[in-house]
C-alpha positions in Angstrom: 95.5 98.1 112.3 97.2 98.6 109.2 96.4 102.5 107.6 94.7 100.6 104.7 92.1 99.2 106.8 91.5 102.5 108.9 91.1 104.0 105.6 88.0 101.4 104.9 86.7 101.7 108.2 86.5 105.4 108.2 85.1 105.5 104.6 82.1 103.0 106.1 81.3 105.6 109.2 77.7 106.2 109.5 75.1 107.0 111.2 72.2 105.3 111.3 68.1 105.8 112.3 64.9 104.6 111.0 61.6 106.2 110.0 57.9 105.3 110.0 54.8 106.8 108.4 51.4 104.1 107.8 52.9 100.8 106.8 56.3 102.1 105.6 59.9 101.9 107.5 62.5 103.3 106.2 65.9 102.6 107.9 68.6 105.5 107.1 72.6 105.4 106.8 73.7 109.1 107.1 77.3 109.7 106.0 79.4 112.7 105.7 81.1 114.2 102.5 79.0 115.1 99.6 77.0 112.7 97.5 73.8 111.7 96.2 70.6 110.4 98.5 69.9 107.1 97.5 66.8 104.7 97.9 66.9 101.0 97.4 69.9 100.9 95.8 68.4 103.9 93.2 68.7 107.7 93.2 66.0 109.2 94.9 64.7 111.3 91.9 64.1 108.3 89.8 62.8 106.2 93.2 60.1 109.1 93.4 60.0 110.9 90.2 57.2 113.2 91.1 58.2 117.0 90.8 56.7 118.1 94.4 58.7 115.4 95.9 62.1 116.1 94.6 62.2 119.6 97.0 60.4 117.5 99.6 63.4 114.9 100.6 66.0 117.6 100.6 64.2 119.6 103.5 65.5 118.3 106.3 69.0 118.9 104.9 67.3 122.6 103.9 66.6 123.2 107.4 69.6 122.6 109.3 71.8 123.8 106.5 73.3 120.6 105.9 73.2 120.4 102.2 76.5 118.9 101.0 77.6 118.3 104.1 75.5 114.9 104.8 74.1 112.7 102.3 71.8 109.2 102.8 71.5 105.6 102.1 68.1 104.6 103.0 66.2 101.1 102.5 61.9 101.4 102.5 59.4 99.0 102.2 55.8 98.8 102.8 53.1 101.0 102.3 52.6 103.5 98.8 55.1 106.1 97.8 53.9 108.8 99.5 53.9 106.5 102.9 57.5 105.8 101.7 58.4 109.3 101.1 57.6 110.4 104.8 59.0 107.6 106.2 62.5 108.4 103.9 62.2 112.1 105.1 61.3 111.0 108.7 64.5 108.5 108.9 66.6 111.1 107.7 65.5 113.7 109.9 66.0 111.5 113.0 69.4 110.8 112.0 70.9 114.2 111.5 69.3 114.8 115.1 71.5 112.1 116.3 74.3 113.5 114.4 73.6 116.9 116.1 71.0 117.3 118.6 70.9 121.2 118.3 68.8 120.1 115.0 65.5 118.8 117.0 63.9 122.1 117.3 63.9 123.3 113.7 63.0 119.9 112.6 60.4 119.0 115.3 58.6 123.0 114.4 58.2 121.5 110.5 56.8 118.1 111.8 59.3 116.1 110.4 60.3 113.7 113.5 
């Protein structure tokens, strides 16, 4: 492989996990490095503009002091926002617990997997 292409492929390293909550899925791409959480191809505080939602998403990252470390690409559909929302927060949880499984406690005790 050329160093170009490892480049590229490390840049694309993810993990990934999926969330549920009523109707909605939500499937999550977790990468490392700093950036902004975004949902269907939007930034999550336009996706759900509410203000009790914009500290909502960012507790799973809260919890397991994570913030800036790990940030998300997630796809939802189905069900209403607030369906949508838990299935986001769910997805993302689920997939720092495969990133680290020393996370599961704090974010099973706050009823977020």
């Amino acid at each position: 492989m050329t160093e170009e292409k490892t480049k590229e492929f490390k840049k694309l390293s993810y993990t990934y996990a999926h969330g549920r909550r009523k109707e909605a899925v939500a499937r999550a791409r977790l990468f490392k490095g700093k950036g902004e959480i975004e949902v269907n191809d939007k930034n999550i505080a336009d996706y759900f503009p509410l203000e009790v939602n914009k500290s909502y998403y960012k507790k799973p990252f809260f919890l397991t002091k994570t913030e800036g470390v790990y940030y998300a690409t997630v796809k939802v559909s189905g069900s209403g926002k607030k369906g949508q929302l838990d299935a986001v927060v769910h997805a993302i949880s689920n997939a720092l617990v495969k990133e680290n499984s020393e996370f599961r406690p704090m974010l099973k005790k706050e009823g977020l997997l």
